[in-house]
C-alpha positions in Angstrom: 16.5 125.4 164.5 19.6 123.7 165.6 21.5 124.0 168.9 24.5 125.7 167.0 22.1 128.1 166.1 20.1 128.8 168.4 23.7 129.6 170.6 25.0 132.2 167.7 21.8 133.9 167.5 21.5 134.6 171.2 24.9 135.4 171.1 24.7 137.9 167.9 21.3 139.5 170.1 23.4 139.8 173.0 26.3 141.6 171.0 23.9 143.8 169.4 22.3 144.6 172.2 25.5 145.4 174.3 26.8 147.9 171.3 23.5 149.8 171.4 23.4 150.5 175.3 27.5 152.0 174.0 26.3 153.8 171.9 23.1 155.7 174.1 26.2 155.7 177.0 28.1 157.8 174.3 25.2 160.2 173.8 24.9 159.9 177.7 27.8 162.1 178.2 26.1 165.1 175.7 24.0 165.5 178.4 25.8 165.1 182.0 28.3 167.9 180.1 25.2 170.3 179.5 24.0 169.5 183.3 27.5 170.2 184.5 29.1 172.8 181.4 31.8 173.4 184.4 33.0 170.5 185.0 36.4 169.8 183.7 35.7 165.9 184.3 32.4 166.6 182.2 34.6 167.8 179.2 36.8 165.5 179.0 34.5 163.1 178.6 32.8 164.7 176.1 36.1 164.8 174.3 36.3 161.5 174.5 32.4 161.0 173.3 32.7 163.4 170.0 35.2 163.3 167.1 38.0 165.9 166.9 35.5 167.6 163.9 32.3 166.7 165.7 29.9 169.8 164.5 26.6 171.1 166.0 24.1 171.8 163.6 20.9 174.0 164.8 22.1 177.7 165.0 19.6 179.5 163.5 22.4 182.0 161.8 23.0 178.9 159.8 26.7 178.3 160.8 27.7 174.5 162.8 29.6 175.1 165.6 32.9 173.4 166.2 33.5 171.1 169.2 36.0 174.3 170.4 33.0 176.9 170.5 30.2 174.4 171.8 32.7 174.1 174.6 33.1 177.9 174.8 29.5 178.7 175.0 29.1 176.0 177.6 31.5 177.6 179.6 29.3 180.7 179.3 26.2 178.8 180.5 27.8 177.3 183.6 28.5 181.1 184.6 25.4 182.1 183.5 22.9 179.2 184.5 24.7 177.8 187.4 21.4 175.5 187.9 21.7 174.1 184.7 19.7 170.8 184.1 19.4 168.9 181.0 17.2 165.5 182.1 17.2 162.9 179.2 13.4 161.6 179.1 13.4 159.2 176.2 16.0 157.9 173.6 15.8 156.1 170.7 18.5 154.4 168.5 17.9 153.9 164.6 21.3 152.6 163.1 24.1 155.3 163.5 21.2 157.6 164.8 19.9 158.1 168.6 17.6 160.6 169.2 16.6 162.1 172.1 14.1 163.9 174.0 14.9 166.0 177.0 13.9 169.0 179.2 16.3 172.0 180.4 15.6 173.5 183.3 17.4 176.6 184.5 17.5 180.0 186.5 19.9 182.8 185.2 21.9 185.1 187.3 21.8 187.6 185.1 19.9 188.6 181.3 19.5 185.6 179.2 19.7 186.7 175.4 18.9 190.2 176.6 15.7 189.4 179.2 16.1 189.9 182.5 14.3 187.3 184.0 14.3 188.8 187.9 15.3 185.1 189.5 12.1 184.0 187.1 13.3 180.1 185.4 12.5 178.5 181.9 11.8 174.9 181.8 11.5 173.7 178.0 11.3 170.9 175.7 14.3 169.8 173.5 15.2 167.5 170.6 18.7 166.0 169.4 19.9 164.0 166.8 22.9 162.8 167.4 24.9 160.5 164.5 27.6 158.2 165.3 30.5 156.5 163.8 32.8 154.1 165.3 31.7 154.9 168.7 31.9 158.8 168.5 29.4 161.1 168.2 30.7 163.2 164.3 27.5 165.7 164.5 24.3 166.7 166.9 21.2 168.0 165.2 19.1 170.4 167.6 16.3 172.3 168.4 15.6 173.7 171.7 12.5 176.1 172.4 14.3 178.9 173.9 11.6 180.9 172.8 9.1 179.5 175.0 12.4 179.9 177.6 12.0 183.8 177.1 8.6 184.2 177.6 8.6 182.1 181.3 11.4 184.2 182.0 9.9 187.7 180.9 7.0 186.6 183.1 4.6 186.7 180.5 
């Protein structure tokens, strides 16, 4: 291997590298917005992180939510989970794809999908997938186990 070689590979690894940790500081900003749904500061960036026709895809009624409603319910959860806490614990880019694993942790003020949980909290496992293009987040593949967040909070 050359000198002139050995220079543009390091500096092709280097590149790489330095698009990939954009890319997981994109996703990044998914979940500060879902620890802080509140925050105007939070959604702007996550504006700025998703396309104009980002879509959610994991609603079990089979319907994507726009960027507009996943911002509406948000603003729902800050009201209703003021303790909101979504903690990133691994994340893994493939391509156009990172995928991450986190954990929400929460305490509602009041019923949560129709269970009073009496100051009880849920503290479950989630997945997303979240596909980029040219920087932005365009869609988020997700599955949280709010059923396992029911049960904790119905205390049984």
């Amino acid at each position: 291997m050359t000198l002139k070689t050995l220079i543009a590979s390091a500096a092709l690894a280097t590149f790489a590298t330095g698009a990939l940790a954009d890319e997981k500081d994109t996703v990044k900003v998914f979940y500060d917005l879902l620890s802080n749904p509140g925050s105007q500061d939070h959604i702007a960036a996550f504006e700025g992180a998703t396309s104009a026709d980002w879509e959610s895809l994991g609603d079990y009624s089979g319907k994507n939510k726009t960027r507009e409603v996943f911002l509406g319910q948000m603003g729902g959860f800050a009201q209703l989970i003021p303790d909101l806490d979504w903690n990133v614990q691994a994340m893994h880019q493939d391509g156009n794809f990172v995928t991450v694993r986190s954990r929400a942790t929460g305490t509602p003020v009041a019923p949560f999908f129709g269970v009073d949980g009496e100051g009880r909290g849920f503290d479950i496992l989630t997945i997303d997938i979240h596909e980029l293009e040219n920087g932005v987040i365009v869609r988020t593949w997700h599955v949280e186990d709010w059923a396992g967040a029911l049960q904790q909070l119905s205390g049984k």
